[in-house]
N, C-alpha and C positions, 0 to 999 in steps of 0.2 A: 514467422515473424508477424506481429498484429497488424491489420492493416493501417491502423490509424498510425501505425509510424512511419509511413510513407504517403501520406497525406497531407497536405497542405494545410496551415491553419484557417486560412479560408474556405477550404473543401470541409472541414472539419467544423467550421461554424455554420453552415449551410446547411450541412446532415443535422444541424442540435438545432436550425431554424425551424427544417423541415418537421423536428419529432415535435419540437412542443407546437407548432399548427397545427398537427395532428390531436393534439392531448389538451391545449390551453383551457377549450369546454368542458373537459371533464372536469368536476371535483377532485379534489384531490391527486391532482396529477402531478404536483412537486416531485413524490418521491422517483415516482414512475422514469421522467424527465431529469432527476439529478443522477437515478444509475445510468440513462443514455448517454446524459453527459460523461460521465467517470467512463464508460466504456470507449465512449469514441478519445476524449482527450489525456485518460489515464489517470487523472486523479481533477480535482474542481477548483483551479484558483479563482482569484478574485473576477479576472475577466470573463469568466465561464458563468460564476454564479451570478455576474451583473448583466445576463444573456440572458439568464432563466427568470431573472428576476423579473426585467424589462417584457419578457417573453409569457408570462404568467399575470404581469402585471399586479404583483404583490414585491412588498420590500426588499431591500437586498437582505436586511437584516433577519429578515424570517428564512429566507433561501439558507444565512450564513446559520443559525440555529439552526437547523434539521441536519446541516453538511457536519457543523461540529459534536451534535447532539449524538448521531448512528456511527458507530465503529467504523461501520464497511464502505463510510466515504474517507474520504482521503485529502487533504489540502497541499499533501509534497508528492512528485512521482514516486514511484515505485520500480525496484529495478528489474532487470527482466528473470532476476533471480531474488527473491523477497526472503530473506533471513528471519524467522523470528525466534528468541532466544527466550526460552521460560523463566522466569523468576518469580515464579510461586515460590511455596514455602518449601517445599521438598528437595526444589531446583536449587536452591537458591544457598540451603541449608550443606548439599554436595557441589555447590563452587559454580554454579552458574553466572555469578558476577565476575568472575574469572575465564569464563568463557566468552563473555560479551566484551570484557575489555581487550581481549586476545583478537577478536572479531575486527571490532573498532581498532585498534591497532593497524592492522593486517590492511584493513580496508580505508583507513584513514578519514573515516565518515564515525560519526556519531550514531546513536540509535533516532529512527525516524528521519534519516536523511539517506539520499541515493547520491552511488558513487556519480562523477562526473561523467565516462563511459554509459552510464545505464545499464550496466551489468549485474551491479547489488543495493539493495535495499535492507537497510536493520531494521526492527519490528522489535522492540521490548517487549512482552505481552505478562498476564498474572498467573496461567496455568492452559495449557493445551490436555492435558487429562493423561497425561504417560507420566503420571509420578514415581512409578516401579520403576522407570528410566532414568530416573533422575541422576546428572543433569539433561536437558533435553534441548532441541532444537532441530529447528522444520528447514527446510529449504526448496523453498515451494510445496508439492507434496511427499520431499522423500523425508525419511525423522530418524533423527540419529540419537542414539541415547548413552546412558555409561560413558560421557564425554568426561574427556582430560583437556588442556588448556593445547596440551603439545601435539593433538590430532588435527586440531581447525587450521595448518597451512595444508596438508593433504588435501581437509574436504575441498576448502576452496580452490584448491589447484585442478577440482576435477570439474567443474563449474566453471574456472577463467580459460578453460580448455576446450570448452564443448561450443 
């Protein structure tokens, strides 16, 4: 389990005081300072990025373009198991919108929202590069492909199990 989930938000804002002290002189040290932040607090809400901003001493609004600008920040948690389901054209074309509704479903969250537990996270995305799979989806690093609508309570059962 990550540390920062048995961390206190306080302990937690102390380490992202600590890093951008460290970094505030540097140029360019947003970016450096928004992945310490996503790591320690798991994704950048509004209080996080009003940290860095304050902490940097540039706007919140420049903080919030760069968070919403880069993919690989994040503005909702993420669960401790991150679903992403392809809907490229190949995915999509063999019934991937069928597996994301079967998903959603199952997990009673939408895409881009994490369950209430923290257990699952959906991820929409355009193409992960396994179109010969198609349809496809990730679930963290394992990829399952050749998917039918009526395999996703299995996968997840082996995931709300572990």
């Amino acid at each position: 389990m990550p540390s920062h989930v048995t961390e206190t938000q306080k302990e937690k804002f102390d380490k992202l005081d600590s890093f951008i002290c460290q970094n505030k002189e540097n140029p360019g040290s947003l970016i450096a300072v928004l992945q310490e932040a996503q790591n320690i607090f798991g994704y950048l809400p509004l209080e996080v990025q009003k940290k860095v901003a304050t902490g940097l001493n540039i706007p919140v609004a420049e903080v919030y373009g760069v968070v919403t600008f880069y993919s690989f920040f994040t503005l909702e948690p993420k669960g401790e198991y991150e679903i992403s389901v392809c809907l490229g054209t190949a995915c999509y074309v063999k019934g991937s919108n069928l597996i994301l509704d079967k998903i959603e479903k199952i997990l009673g969250i939408k895409a881009g929202q994490c369950t209430d537990d923290g257990k699952f996270s959906i991820n929409a995305c355009r193409c992960i590069g396994a179109c010969g799979l198609a349809p496809v989806i990730t679930i963290n690093q394992d990829v399952y492909g050749r998917l039918e609508p009526d395999e996703i309570p299995d996968i997840l059962r082996k995931y709300r199990e572990a």
